[in-house]
Structures are given as structure tokens and as C-alpha cells.
mmCIF file as Biopython writes it, N, C-alpha, C and O atoms, coordinates in Angstrom:
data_model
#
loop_
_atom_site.group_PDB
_atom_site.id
_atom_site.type_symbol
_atom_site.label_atom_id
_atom_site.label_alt_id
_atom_site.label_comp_id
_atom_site.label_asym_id
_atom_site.label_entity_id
_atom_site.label_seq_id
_atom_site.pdbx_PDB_ins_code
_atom_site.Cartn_x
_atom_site.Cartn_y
_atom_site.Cartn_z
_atom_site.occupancy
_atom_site.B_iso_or_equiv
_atom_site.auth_seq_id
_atom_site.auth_asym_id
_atom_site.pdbx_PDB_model_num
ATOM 1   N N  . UNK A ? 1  ? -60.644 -36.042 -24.227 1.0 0.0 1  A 1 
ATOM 2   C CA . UNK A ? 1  ? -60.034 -37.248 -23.714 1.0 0.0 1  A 1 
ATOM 3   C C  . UNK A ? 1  ? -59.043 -36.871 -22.607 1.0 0.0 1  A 1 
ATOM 4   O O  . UNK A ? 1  ? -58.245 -35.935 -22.637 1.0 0.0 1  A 1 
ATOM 5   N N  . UNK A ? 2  ? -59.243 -37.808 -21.573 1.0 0.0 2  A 1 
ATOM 6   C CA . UNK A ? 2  ? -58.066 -37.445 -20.278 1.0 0.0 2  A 1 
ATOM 7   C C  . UNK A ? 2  ? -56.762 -38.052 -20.626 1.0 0.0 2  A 1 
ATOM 8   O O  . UNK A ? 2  ? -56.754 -39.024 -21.381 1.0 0.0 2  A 1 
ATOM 9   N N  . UNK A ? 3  ? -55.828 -37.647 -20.223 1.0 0.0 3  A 1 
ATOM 10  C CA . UNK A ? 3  ? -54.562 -38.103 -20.172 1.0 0.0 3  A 1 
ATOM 11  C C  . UNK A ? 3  ? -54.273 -37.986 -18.703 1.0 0.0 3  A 1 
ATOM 12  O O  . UNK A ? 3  ? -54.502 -36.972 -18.044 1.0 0.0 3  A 1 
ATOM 13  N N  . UNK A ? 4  ? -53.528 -39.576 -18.040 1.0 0.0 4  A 1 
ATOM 14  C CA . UNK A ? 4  ? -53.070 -39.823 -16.846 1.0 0.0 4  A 1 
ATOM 15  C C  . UNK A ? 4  ? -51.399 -39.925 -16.778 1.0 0.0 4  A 1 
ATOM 16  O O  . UNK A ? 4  ? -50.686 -40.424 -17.648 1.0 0.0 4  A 1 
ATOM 17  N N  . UNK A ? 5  ? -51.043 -39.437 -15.758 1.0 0.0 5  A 1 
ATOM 18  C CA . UNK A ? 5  ? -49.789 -39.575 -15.418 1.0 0.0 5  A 1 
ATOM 19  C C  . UNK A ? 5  ? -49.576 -40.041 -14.020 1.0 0.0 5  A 1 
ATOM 20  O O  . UNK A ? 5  ? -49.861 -39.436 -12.986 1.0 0.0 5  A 1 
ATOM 21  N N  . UNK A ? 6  ? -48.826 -41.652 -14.204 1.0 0.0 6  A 1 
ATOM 22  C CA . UNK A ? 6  ? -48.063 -42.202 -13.010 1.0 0.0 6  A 1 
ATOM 23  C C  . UNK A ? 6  ? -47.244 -42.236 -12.429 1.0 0.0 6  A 1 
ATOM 24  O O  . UNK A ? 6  ? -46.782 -43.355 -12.651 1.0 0.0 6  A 1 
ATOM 25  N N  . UNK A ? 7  ? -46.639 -41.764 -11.751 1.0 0.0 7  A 1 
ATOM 26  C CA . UNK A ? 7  ? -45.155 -41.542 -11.111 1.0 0.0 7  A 1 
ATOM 27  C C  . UNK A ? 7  ? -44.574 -43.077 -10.816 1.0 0.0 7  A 1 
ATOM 28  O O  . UNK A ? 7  ? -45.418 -43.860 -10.379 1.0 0.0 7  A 1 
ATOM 29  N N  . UNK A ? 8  ? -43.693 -43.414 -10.941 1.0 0.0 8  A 1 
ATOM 30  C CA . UNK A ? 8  ? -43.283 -44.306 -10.225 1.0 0.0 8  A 1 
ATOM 31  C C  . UNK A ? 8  ? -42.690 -44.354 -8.970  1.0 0.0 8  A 1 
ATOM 32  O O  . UNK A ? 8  ? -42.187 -45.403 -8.569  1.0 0.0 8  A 1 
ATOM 33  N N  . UNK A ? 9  ? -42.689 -43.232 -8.235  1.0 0.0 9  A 1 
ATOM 34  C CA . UNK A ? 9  ? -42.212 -43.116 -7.101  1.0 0.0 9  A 1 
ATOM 35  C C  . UNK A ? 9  ? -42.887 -41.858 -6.090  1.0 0.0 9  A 1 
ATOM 36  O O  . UNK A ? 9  ? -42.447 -40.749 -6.394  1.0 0.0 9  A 1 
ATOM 37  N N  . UNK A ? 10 ? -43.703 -41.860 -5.149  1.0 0.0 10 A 1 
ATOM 38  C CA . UNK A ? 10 ? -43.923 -40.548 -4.280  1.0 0.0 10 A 1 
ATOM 39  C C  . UNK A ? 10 ? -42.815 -40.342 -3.369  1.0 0.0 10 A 1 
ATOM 40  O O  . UNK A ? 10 ? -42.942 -39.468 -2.512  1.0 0.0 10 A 1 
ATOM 41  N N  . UNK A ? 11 ? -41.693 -41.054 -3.434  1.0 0.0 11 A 1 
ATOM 42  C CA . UNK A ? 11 ? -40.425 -40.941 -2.678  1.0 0.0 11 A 1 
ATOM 43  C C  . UNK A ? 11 ? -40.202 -39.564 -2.173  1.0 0.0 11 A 1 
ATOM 44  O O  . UNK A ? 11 ? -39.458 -38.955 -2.942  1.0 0.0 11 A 1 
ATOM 45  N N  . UNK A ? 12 ? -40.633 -38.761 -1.017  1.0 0.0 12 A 1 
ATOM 46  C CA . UNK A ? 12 ? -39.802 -38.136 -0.467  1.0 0.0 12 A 1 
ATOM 47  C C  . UNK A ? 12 ? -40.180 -36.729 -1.006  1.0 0.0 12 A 1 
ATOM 48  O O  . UNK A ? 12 ? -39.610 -35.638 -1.024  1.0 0.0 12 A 1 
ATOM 49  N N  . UNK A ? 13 ? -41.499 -37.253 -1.483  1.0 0.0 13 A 1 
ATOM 50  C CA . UNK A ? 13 ? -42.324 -35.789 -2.023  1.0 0.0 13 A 1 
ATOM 51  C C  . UNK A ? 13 ? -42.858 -35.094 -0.758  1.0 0.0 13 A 1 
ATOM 52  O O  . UNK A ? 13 ? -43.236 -33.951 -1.016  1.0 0.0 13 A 1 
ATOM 53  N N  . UNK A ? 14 ? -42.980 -35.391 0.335   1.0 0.0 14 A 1 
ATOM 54  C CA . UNK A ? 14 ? -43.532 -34.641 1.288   1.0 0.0 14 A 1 
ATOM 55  C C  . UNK A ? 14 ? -42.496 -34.206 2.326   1.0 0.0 14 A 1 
ATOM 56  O O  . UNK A ? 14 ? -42.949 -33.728 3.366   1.0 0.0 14 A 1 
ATOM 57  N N  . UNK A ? 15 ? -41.099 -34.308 2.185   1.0 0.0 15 A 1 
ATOM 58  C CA . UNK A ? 15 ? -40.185 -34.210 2.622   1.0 0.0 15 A 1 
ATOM 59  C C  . UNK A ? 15 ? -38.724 -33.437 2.084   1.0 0.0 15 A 1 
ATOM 60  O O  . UNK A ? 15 ? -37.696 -33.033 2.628   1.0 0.0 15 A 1 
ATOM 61  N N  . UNK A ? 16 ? -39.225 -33.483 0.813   1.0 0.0 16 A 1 
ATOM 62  C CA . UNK A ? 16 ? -38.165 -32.313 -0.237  1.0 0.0 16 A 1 
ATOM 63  C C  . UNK A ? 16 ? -38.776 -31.039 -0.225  1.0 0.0 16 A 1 
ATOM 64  O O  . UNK A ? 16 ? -39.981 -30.817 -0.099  1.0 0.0 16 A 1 
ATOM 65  N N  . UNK A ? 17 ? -37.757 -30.122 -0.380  1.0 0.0 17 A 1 
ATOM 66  C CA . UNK A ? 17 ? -37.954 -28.957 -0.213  1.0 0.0 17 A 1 
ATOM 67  C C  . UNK A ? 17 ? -38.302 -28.110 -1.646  1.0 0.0 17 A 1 
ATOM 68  O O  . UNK A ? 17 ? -37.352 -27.698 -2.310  1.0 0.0 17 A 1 
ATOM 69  N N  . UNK A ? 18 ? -39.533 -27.893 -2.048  1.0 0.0 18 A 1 
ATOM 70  C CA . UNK A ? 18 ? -39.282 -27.727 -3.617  1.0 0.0 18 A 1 
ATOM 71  C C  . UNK A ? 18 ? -38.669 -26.319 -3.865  1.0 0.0 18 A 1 
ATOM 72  O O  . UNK A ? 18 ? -38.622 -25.805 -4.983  1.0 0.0 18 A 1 
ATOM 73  N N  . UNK A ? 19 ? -38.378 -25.959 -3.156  1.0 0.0 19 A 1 
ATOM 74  C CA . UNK A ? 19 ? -37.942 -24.000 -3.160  1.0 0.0 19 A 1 
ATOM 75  C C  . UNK A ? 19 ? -36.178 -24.392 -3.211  1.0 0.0 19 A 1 
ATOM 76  O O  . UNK A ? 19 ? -35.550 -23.981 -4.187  1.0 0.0 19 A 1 
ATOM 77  N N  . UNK A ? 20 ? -35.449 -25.183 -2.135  1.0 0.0 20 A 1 
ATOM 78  C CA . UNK A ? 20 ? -34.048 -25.370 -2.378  1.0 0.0 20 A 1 
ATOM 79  C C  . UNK A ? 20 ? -33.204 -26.823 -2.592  1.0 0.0 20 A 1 
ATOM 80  O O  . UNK A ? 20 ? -32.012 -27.091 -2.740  1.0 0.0 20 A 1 
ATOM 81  N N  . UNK A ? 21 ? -34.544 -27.680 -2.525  1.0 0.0 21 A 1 
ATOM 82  C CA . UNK A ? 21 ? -33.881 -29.243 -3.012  1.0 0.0 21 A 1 
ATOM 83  C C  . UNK A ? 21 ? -33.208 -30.150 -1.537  1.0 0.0 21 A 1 
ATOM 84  O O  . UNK A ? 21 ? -32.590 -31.213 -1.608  1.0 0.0 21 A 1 
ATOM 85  N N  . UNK A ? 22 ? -33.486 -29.501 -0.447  1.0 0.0 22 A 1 
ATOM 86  C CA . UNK A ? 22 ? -33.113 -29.897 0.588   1.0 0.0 22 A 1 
ATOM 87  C C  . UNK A ? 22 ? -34.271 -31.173 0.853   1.0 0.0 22 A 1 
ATOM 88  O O  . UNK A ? 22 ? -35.490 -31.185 0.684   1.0 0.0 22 A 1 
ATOM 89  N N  . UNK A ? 23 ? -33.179 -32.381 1.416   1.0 0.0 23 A 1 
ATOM 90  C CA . UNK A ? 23 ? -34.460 -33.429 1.480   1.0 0.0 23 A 1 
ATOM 91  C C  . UNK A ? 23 ? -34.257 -33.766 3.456   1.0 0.0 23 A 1 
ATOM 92  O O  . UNK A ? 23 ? -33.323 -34.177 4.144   1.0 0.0 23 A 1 
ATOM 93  N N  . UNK A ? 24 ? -35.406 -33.407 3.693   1.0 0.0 24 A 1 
ATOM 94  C CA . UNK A ? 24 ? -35.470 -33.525 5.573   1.0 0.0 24 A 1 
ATOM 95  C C  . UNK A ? 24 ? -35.148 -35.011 5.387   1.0 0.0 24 A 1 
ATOM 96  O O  . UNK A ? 24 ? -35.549 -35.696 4.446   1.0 0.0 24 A 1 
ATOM 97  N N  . UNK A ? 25 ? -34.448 -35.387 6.306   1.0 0.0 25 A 1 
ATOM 98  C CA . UNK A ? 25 ? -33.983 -36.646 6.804   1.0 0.0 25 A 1 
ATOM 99  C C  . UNK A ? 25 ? -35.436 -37.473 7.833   1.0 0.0 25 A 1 
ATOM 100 O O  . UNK A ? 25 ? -35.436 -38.683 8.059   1.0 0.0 25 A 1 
ATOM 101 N N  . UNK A ? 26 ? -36.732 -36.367 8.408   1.0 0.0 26 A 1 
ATOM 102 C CA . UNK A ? 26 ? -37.579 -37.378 8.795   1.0 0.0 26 A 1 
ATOM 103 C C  . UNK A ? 26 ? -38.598 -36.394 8.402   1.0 0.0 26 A 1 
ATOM 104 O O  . UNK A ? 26 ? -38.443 -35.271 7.923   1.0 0.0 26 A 1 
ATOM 105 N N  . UNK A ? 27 ? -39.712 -37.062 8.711   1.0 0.0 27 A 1 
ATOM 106 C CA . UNK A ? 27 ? -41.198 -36.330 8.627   1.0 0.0 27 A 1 
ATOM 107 C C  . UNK A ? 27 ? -41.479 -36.070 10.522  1.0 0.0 27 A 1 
ATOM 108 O O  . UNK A ? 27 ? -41.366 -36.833 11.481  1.0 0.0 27 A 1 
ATOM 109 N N  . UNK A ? 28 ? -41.777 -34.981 10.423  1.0 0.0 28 A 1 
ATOM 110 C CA . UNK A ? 28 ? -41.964 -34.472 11.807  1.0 0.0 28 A 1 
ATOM 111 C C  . UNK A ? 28 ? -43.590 -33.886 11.682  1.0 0.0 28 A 1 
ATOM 112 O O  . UNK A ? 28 ? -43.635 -32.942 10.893  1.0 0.0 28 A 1 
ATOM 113 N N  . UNK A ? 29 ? -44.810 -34.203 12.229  1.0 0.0 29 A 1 
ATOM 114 C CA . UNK A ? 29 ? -45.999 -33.264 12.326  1.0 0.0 29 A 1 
ATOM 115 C C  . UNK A ? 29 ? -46.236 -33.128 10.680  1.0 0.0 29 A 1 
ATOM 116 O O  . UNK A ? 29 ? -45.494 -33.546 9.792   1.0 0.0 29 A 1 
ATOM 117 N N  . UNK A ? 30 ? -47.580 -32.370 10.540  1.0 0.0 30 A 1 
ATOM 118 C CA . UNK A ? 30 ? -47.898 -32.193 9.971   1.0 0.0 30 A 1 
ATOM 119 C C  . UNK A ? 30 ? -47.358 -30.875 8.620   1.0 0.0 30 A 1 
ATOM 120 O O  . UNK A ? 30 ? -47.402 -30.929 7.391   1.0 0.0 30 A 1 
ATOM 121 N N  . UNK A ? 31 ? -46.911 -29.863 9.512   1.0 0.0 31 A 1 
ATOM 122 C CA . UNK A ? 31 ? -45.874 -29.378 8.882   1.0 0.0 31 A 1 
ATOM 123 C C  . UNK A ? 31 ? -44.661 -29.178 7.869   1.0 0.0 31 A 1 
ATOM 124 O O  . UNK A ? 31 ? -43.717 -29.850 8.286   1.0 0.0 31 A 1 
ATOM 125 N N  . UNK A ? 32 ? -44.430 -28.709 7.048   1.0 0.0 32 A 1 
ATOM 126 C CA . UNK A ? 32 ? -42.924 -28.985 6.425   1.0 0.0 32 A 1 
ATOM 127 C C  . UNK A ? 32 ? -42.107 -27.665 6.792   1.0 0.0 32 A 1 
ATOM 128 O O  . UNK A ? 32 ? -42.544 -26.549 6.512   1.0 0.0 32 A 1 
ATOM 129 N N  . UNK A ? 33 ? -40.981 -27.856 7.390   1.0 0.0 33 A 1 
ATOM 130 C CA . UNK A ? 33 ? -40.133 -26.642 7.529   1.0 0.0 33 A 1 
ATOM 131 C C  . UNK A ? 33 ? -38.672 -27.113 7.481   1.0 0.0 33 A 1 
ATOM 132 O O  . UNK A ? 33 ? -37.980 -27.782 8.248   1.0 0.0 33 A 1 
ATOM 133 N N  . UNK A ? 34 ? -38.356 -26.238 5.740   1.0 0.0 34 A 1 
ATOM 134 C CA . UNK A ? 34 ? -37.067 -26.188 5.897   1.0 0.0 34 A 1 
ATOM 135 C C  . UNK A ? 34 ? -36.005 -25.559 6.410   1.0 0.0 34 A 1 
ATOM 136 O O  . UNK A ? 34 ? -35.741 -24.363 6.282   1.0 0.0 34 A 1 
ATOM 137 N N  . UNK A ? 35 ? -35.224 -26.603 7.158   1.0 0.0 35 A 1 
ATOM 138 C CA . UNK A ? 35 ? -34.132 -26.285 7.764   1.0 0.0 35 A 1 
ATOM 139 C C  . UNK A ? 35 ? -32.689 -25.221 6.994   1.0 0.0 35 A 1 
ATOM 140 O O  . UNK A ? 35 ? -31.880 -24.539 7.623   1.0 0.0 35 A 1 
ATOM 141 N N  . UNK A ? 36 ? -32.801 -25.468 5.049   1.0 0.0 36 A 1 
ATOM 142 C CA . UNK A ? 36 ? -31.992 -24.726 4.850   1.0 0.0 36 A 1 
ATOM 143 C C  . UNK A ? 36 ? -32.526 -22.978 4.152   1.0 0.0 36 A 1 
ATOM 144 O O  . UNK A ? 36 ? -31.819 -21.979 4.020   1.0 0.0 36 A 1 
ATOM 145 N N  . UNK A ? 37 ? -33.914 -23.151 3.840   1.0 0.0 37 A 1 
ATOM 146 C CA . UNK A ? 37 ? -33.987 -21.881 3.080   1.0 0.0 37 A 1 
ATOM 147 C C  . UNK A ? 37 ? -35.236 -21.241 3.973   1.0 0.0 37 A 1 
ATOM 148 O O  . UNK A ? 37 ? -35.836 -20.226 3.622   1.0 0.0 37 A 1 
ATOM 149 N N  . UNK A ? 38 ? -35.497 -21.895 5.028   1.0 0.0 38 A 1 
ATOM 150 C CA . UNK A ? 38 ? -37.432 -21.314 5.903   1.0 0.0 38 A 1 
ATOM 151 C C  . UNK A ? 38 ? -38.283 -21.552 5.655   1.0 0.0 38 A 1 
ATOM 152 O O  . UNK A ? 38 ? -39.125 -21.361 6.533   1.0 0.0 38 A 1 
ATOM 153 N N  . UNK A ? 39 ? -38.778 -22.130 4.358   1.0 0.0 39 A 1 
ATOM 154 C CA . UNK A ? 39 ? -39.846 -22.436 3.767   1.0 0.0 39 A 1 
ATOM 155 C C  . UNK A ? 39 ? -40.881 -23.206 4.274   1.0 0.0 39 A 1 
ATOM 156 O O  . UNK A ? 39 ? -40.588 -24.401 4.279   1.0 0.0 39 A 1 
ATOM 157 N N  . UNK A ? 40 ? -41.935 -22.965 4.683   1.0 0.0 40 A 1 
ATOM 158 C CA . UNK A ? 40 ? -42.588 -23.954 5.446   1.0 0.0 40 A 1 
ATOM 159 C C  . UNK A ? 40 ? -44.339 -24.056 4.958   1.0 0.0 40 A 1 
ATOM 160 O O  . UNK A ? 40 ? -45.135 -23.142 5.173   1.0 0.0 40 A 1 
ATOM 161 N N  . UNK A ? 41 ? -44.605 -25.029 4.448   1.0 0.0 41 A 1 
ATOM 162 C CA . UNK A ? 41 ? -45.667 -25.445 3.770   1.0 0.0 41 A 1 
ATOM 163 C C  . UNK A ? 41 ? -46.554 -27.017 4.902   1.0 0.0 41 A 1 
ATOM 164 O O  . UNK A ? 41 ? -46.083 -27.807 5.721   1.0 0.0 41 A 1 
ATOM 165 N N  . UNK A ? 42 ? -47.779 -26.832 4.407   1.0 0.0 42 A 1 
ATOM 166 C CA . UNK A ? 42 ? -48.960 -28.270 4.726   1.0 0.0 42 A 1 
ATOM 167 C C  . UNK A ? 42 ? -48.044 -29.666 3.885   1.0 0.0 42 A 1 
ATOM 168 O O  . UNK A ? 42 ? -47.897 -29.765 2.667   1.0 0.0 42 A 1 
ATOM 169 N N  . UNK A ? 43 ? -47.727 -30.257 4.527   1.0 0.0 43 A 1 
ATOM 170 C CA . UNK A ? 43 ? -47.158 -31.959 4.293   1.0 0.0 43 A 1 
ATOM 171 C C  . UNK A ? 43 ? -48.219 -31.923 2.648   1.0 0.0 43 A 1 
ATOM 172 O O  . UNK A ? 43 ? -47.797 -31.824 1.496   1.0 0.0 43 A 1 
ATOM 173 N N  . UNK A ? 44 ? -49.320 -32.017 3.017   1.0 0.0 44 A 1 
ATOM 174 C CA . UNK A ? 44 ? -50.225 -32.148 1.525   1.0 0.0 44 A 1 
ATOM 175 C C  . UNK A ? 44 ? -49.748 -31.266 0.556   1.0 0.0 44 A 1 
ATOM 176 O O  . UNK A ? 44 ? -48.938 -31.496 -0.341  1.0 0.0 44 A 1 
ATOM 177 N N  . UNK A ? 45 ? -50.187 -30.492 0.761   1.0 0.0 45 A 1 
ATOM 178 C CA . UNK A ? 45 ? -49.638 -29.290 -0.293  1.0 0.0 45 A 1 
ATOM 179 C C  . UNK A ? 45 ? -48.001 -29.413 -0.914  1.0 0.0 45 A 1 
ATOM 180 O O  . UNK A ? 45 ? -47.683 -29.444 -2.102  1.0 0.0 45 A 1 
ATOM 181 N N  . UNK A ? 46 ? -47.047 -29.474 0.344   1.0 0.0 46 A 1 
ATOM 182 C CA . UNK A ? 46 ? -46.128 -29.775 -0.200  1.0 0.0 46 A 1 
ATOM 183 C C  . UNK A ? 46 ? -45.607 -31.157 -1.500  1.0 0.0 46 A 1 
ATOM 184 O O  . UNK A ? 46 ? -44.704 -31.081 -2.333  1.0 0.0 46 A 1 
ATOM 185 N N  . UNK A ? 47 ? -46.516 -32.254 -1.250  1.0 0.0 47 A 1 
ATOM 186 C CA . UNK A ? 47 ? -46.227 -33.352 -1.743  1.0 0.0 47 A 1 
ATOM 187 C C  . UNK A ? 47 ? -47.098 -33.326 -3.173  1.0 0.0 47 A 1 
ATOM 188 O O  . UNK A ? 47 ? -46.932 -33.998 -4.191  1.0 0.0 47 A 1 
ATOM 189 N N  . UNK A ? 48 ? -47.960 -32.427 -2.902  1.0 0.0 48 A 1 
ATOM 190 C CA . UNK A ? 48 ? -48.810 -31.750 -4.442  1.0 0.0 48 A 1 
ATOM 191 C C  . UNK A ? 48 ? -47.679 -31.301 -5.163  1.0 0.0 48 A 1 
ATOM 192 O O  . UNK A ? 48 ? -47.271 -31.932 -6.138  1.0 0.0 48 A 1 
ATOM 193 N N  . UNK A ? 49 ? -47.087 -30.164 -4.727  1.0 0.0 49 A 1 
ATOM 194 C CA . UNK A ? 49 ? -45.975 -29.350 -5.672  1.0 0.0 49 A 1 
ATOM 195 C C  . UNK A ? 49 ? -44.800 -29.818 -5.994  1.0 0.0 49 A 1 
ATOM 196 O O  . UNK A ? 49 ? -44.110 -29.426 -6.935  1.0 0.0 49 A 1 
ATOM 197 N N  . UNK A ? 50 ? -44.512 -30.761 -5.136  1.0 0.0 50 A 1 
ATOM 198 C CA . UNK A ? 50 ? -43.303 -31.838 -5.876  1.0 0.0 50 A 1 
ATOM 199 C C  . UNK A ? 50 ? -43.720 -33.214 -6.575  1.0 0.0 50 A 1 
ATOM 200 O O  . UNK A ? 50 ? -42.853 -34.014 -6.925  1.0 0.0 50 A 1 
ATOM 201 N N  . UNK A ? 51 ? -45.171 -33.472 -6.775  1.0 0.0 51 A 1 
ATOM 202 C CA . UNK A ? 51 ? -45.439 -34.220 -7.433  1.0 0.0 51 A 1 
ATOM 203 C C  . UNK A ? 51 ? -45.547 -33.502 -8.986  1.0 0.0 51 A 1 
ATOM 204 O O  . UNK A ? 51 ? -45.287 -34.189 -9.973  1.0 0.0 51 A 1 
ATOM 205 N N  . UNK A ? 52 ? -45.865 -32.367 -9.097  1.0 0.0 52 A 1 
ATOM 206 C CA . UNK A ? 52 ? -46.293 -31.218 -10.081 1.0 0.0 52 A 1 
ATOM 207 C C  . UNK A ? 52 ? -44.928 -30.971 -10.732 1.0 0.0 52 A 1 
ATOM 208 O O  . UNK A ? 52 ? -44.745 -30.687 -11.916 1.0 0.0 52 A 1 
ATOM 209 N N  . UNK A ? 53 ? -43.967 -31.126 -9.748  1.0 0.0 53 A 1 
ATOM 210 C CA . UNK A ? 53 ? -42.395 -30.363 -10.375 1.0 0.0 53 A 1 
ATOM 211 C C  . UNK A ? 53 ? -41.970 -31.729 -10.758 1.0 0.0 53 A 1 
ATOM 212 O O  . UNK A ? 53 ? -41.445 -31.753 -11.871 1.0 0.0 53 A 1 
ATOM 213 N N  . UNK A ? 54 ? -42.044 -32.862 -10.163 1.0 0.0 54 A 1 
ATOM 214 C CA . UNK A ? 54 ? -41.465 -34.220 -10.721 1.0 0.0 54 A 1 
ATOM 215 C C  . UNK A ? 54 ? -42.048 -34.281 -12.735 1.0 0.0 54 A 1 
ATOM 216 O O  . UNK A ? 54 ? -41.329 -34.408 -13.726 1.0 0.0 54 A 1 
ATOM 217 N N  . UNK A ? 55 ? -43.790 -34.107 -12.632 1.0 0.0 55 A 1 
ATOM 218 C CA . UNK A ? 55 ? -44.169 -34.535 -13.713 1.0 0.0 55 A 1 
ATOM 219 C C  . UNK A ? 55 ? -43.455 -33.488 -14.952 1.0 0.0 55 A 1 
ATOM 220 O O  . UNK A ? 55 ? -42.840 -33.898 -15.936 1.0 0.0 55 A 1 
ATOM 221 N N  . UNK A ? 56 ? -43.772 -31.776 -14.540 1.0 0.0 56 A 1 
ATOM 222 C CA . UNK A ? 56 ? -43.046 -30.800 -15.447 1.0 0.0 56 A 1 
ATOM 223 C C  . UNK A ? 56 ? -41.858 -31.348 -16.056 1.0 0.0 56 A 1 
ATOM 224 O O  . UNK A ? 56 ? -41.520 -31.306 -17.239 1.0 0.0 56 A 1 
ATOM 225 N N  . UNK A ? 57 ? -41.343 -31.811 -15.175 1.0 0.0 57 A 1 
ATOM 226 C CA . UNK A ? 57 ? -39.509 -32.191 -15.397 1.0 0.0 57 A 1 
ATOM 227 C C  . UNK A ? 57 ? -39.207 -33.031 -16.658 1.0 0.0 57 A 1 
ATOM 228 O O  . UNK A ? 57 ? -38.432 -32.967 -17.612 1.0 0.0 57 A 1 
ATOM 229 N N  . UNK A ? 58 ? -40.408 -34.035 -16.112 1.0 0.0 58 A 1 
ATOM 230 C CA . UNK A ? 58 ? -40.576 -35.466 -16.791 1.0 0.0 58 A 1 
ATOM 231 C C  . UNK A ? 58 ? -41.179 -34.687 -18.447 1.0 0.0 58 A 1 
ATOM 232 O O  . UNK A ? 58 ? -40.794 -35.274 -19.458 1.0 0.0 58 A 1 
ATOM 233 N N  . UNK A ? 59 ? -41.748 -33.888 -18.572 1.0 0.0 59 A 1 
ATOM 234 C CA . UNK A ? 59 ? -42.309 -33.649 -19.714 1.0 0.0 59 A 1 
ATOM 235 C C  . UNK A ? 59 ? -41.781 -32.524 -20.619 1.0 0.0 59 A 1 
ATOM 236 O O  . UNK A ? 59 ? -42.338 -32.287 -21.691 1.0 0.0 59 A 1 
ATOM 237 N N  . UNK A ? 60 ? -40.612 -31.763 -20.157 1.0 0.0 60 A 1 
ATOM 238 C CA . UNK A ? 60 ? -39.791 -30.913 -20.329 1.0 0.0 60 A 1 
ATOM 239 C C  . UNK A ? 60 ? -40.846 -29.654 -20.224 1.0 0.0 60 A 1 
ATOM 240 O O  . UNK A ? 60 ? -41.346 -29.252 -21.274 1.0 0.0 60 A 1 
ATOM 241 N N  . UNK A ? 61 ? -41.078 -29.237 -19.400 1.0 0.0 61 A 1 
ATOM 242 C CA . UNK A ? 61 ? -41.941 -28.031 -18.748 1.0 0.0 61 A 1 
ATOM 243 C C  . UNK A ? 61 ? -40.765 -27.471 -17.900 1.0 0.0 61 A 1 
ATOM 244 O O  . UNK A ? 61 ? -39.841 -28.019 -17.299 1.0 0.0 61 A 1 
ATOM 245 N N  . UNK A ? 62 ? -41.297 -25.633 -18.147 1.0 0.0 62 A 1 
ATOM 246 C CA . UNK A ? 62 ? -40.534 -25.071 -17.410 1.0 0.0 62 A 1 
ATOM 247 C C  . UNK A ? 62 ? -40.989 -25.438 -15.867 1.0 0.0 62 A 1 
ATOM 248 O O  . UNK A ? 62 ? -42.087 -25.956 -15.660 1.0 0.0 62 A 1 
ATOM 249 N N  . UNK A ? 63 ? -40.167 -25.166 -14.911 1.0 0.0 63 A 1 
ATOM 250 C CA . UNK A ? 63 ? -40.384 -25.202 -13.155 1.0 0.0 63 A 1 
ATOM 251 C C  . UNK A ? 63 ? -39.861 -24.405 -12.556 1.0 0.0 63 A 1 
ATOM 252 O O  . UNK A ? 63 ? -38.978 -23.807 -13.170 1.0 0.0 63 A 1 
ATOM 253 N N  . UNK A ? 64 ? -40.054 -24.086 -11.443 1.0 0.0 64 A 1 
ATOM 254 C CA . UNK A ? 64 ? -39.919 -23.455 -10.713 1.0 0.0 64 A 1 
ATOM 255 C C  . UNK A ? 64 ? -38.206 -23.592 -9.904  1.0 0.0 64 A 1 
ATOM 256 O O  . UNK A ? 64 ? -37.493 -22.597 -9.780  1.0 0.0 64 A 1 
ATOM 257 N N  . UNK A ? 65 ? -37.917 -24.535 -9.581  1.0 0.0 65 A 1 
ATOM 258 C CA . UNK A ? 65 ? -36.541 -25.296 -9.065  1.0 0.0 65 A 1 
ATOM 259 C C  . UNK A ? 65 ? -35.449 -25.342 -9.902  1.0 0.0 65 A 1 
ATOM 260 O O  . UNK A ? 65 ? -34.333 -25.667 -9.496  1.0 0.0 65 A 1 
ATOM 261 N N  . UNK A ? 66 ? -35.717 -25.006 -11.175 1.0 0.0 66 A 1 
ATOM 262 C CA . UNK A ? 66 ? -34.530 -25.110 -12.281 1.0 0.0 66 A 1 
ATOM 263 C C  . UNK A ? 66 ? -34.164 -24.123 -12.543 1.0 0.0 66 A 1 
ATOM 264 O O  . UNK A ? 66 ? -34.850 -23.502 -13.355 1.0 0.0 66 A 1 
ATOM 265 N N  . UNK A ? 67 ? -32.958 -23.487 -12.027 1.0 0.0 67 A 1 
ATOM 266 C CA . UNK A ? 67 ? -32.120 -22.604 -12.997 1.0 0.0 67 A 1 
ATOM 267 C C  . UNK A ? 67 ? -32.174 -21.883 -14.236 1.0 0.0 67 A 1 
ATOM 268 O O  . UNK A ? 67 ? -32.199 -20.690 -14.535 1.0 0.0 67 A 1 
ATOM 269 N N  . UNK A ? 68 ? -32.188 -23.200 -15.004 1.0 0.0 68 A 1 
ATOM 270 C CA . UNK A ? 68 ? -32.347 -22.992 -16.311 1.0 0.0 68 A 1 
ATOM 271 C C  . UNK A ? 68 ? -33.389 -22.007 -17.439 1.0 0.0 68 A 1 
ATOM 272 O O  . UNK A ? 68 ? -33.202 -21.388 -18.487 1.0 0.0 68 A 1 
ATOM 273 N N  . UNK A ? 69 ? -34.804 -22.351 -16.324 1.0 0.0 69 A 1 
ATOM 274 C CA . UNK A ? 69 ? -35.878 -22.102 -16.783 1.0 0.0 69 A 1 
ATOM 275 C C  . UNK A ? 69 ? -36.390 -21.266 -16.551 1.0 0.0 69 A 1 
ATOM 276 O O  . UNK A ? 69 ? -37.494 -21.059 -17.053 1.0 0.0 69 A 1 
#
């Protein structure tokens, strides 16, 4: 049996930085490059891995972005 998960928000998933939490103020090109740590990823890809780190979070999964974990 599948299990689905809905976000209620893609807010700013292609625009956060999932490596330092920095959120770009616009979408420029296709590109993502952060301004505070270098990181620079595909707009897609990027909005994959912060959709991936939103749901972990949501389900108490370790991630990548947390300290803690």
C-alpha cells in the first residue's frame, strides 16, 4: 500500500538554501547559488531536497540541516 504526503506549502523550496538555511530574496535563472555558504544546485533538484528535508522534519527523521541529528 502507498502512503502520500502533502505539503501544504512549496514556499520557497527552490529558493532556500538546504546546506545553510539562507532564503534568496528572488529566483534568478535556472540556477541556485548561495550567496552565504557557495552552494549551487538545478532550481529542480534543489526544490526536491527541501521538499525531502521539509517532509523528514515533519516525520521526525534525521536531516541533513539539523544540528541535532
Amino acid at each position: 500500500m502507498r502512503k502520500h504526503l502533502w505539503l501544504k506549502s512549496h514556499l520557497k523550496t527552490s529558493r532556500t538554501c538546504p546546506r545553510c538555511g539562507l532564503v534568496a530574496k528572488t529566483r534568478v535563472g535556472r540556477v541556485f547559488k548561495c550567496e552565504k555558504c557557495g552552494l549551487e544546485l538545478d532550481r529542480q533538484k534543489l526544490a526536491s531536497i527541501n521538499v525531502y528535508l521539509k517532509h523528514a522534519k515533519m516525520r521526525g527523521l534525521p536531516h541533513g540541516n539539523d544540528p541535532d541529528t
